[in-house]
C-alpha positions in Angstrom: 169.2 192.2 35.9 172.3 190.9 34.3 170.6 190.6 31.1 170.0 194.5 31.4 173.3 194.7 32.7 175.2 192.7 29.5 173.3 194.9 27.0 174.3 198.1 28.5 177.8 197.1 28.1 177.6 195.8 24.8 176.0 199.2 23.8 178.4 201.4 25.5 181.2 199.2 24.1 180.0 199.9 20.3 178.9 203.4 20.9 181.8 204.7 23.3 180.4 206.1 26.6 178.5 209.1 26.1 179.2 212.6 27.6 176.5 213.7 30.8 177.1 216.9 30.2 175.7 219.5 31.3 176.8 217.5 34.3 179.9 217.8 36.2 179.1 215.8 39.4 176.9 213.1 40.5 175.9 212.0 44.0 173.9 208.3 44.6 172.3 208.3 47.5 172.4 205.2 49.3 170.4 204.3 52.3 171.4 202.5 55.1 170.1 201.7 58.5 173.2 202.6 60.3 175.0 205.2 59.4 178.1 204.2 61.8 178.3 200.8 60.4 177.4 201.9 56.8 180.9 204.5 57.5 182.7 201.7 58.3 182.1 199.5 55.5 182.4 201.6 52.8 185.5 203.4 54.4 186.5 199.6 54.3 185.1 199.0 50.5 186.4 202.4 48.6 190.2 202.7 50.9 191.1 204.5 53.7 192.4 207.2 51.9 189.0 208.2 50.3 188.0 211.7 50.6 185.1 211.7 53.0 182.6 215.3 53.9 179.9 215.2 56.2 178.0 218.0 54.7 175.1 217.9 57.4 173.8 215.6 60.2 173.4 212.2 59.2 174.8 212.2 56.2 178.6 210.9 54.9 179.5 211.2 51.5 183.0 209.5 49.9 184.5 210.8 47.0 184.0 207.6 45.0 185.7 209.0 42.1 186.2 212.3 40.0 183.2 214.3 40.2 181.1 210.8 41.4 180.1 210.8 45.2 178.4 208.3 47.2 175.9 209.6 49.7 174.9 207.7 52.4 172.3 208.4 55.1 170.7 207.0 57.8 167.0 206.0 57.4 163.9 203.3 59.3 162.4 202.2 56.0 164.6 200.2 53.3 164.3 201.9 49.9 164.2 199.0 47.4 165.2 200.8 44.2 166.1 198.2 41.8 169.0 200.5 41.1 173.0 198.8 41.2 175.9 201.4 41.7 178.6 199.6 39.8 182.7 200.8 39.9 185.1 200.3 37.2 188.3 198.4 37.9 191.1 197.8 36.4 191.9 194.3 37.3 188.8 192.2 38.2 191.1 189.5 39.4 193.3 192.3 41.7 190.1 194.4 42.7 188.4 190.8 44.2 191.2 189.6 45.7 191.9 193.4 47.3 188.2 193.4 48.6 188.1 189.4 50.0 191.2 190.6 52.3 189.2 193.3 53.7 186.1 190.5 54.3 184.1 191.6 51.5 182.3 188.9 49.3 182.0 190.7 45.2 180.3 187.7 44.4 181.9 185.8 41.0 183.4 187.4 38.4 181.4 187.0 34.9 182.7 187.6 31.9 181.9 187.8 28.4 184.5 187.7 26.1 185.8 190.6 24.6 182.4 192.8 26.1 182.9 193.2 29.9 183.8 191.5 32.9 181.3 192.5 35.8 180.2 190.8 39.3 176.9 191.3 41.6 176.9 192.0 45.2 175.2 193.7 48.1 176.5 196.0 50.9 175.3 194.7 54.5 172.2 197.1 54.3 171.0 195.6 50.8 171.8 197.7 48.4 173.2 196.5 45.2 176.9 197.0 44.2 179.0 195.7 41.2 182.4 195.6 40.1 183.5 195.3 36.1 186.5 195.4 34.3 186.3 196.4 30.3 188.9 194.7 27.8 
C-alpha cells in the first residue's frame, strides 16, 4: 500500500492536484461497530470543536474539512475496503505529537525527501487512516 501510496504523491506533486469538479462535497463512509465509541474517538482524533450532524439514526458525520465529511455508522459485519482516508497536516511532527497526547498511536512518520511525508494507522474498528505533510 505504501508503494501505491508514494506514487500517488509523487504524481500529484508533478501534476498539481487536480480539480473534482463537478464535485463540491464528499462524504467517506466509515463503518464502525460502535457508533458511541466510534463518536468518541473521532471527536477525540479531528478536535472538539469539529462540526458534528446526525442526519438520521445511527449515523454521525464530522465536518473533516471544507466540503469533506466523515460518515460513520454503526454496522455487525466489518467492511474490509482496502480503502485509507488520509488528512493533510501541516506539521507532521506537531500533528503526531497533538494526537499521542490525546492516546492515539499515527504510527511513524515516513518521509521521502522533497515528495511527501505520510504515516499509516488504524482507528479502533480497523479502518485505515493516515496523516502527511507535503514540503
Amino acid at each position: 500500500m505504501r508503494m501505491l501510496f508514494k506514487a500517488s504523491m509523487v504524481f500529484l506533486a508533478m501534476t498539481g492536484i487536480a480539480s473534482a469538479e463537478p464535485f463540491t462535497e464528499i462524504t467517506v463512509g466509515i463503518p464502525v461497530s460502535s457508533l458511541a465509541e466510534a463518536e468518541a474517538w473521532y471527536i477525540n482524533f479531528l478536535g472538539a470543536n469539529t462540526e458534528i450532524i446526525r442526519p438520521a439514526p445511527g449515523i454521525v458525520e464530522f465536518k473533516a474539512a471544507d466540503g469533506v465529511w466523515l460518515q460513520i455508522f454503526e454496522t455487525d459485519e466489518q467492511q474490509s475496503s482496502g480503502a485509507i482516508i488520509r488528512f493533510l497536516v501541516e506539521d507532521m511532527s506537531a500533528a503526531q505529537t497533538a494526537r499521542a497526547e490525546l492516546g492515539i498511536d499515527t504510527g511513524e512518520a515516513i518521509g521521502i525527501p522533497d515528495v511527501v511525508t505520510f504515516s499509516e494507522f488504524t482507528d479502533p474498528f480497523g479502518n485505515a487512516l493516515g496523516l502527511y505533510a507535503l514540503p
